[in-house]
C-alpha positions as CSV (number, residue, x, y, z in Angstrom):
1,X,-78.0,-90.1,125.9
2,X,-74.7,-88.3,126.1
3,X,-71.7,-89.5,125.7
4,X,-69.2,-90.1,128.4
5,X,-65.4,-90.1,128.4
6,X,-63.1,-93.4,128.7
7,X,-61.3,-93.1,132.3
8,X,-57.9,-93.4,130.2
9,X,-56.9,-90.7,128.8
10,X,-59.0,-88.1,130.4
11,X,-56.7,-85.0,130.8
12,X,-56.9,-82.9,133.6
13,X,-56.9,-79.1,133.3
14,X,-57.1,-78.3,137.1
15,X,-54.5,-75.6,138.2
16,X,-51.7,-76.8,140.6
17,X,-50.5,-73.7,142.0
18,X,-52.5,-70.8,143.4
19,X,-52.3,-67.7,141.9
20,X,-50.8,-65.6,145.0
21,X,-47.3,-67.0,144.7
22,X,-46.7,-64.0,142.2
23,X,-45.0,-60.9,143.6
24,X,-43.2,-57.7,142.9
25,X,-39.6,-57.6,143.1
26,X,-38.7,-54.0,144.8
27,X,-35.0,-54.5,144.3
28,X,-32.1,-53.7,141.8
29,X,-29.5,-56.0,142.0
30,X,-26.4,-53.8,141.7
31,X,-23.6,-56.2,141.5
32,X,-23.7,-57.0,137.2
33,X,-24.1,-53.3,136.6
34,X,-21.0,-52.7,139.0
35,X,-19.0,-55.7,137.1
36,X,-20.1,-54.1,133.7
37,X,-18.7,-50.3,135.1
38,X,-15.6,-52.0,136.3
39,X,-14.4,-53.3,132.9
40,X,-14.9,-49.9,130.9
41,X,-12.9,-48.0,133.4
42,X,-9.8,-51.2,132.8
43,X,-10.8,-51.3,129.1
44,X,-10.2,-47.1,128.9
45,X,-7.1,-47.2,131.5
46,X,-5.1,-49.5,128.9
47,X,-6.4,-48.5,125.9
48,X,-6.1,-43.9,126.1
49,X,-2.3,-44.2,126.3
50,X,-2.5,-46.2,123.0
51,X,-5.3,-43.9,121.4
52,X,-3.3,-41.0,122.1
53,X,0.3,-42.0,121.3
54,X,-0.3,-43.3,117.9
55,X,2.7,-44.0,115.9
56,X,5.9,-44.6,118.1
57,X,8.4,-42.3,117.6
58,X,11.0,-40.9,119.4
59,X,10.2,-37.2,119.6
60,X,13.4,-34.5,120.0
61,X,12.4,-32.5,123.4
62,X,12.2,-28.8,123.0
63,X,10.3,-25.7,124.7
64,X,7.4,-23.7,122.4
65,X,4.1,-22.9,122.6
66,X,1.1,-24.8,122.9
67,X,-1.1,-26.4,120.6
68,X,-4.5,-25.0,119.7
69,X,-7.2,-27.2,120.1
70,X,-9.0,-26.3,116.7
71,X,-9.6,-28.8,113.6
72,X,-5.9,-30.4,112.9
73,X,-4.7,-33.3,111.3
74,X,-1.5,-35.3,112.2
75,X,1.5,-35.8,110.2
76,X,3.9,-38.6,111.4
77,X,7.3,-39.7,110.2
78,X,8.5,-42.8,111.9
79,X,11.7,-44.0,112.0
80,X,12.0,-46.0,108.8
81,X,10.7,-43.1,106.9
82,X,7.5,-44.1,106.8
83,X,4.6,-40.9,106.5
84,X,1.5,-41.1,108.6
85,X,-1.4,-39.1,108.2
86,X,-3.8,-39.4,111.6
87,X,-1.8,-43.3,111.9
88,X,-3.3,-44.4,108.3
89,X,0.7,-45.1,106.7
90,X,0.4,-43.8,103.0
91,X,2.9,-43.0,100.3
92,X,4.3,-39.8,99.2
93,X,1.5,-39.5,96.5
94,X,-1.4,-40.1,98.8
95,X,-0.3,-37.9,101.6
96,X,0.1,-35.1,98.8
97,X,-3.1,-35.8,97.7
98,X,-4.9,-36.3,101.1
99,X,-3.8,-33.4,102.8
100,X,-4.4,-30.9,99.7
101,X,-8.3,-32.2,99.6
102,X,-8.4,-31.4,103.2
103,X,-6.5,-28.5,103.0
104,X,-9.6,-26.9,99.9
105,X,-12.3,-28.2,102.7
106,X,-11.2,-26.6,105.5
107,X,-8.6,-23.5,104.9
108,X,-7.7,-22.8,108.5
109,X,-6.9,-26.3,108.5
110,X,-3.8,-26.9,111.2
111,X,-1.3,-29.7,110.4
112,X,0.9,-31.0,113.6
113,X,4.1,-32.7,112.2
114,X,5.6,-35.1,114.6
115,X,9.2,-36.7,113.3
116,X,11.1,-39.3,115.0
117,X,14.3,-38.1,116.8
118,X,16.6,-40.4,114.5
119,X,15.1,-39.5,110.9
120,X,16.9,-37.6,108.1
121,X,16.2,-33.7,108.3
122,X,15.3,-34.5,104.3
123,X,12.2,-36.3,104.9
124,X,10.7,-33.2,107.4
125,X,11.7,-31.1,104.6
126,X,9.9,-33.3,101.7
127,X,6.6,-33.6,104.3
128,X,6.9,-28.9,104.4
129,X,7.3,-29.0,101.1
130,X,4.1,-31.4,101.0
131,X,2.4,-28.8,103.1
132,X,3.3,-25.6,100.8
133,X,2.6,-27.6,97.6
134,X,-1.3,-27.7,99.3
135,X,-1.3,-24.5,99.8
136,X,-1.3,-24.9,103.7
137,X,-1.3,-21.9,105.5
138,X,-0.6,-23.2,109.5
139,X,1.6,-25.9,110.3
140,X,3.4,-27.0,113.6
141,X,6.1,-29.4,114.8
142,X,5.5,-31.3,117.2
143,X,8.5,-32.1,119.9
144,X,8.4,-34.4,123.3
145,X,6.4,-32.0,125.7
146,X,3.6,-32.2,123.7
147,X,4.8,-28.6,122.5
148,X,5.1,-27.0,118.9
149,X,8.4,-26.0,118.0
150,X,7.6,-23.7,115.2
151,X,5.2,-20.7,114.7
152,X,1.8,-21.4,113.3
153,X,1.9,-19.5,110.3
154,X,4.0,-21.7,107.5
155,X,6.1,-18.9,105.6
């Protein structure tokens, strides 16, 4: 004779829901994606001006040409002095050093010099003599319009 199951305890396996309740949804909602596009266009609005400005200075205004867009590096001396080299602040040693490694890598290597308004004619003379020392060829300084003052060819 076979066994039978105690009424306690018996587990149930029947299904409670039918299996049509399961559909295709046809539609995209729009409204995350549109919240998600809406905070990279604030998040680039505030943050290009700071991208592009770099270190504050106070730039002397001036007419020249404009500036190439081929391979350059900035140069920046702010208004304590300090020497910049594409916003990284470095000492005399390291900017020497920096610029003439580049300089060997690429020789039609361009170097923008941007000076504040207020600093000592010295220190933009100690960052050109920086330049010749590394055998730079093209340099450029850099004024308020966004223009170079000087010729591209360093003589």
């Amino acid at each position: 004779m076979a066994k039978r199951l105690p009424k306690r305890g018996w587990i149930s396996m029947a299904r409670n829901t039918t299996l049509n309740s399961v559909r295709t949804i046809n539609e995209i909602n729009l409204t995350p994606m549109m919240d998600l596009t809406f905070i990279l266009l604030i998040t680039f609005i505030i943050t290009f001006p700071l991208i592009e400005q770099g270190v504050p200075v106070n730039l002397p205004t001036g007419e020249g040409d404009s500036i190439g867009t081929e391979e350059s590096l900035m140069i920046t001396v702010d208004k304590e002095g300090g020497l910049h080299l594409d916003q990284e602040q470095l000492e005399r040693s390291e900017l020497a050093l920096r610029v003439k490694l580049a300089g060997q890598a690429n020789p039609d290597l361009t170097i923008l010099v941007r000076a504040d308004e207020d600093i000592r004619y010295g220190k933009v003379v100690d960052v050109i003599q920086i330049l010749r020392a590394a055998n730079i060829s093209k340099m450029a300084l850099v004024n308020q319009s966004g223009k170079t003052v000087s010729g591209e060819e360093a003589r």
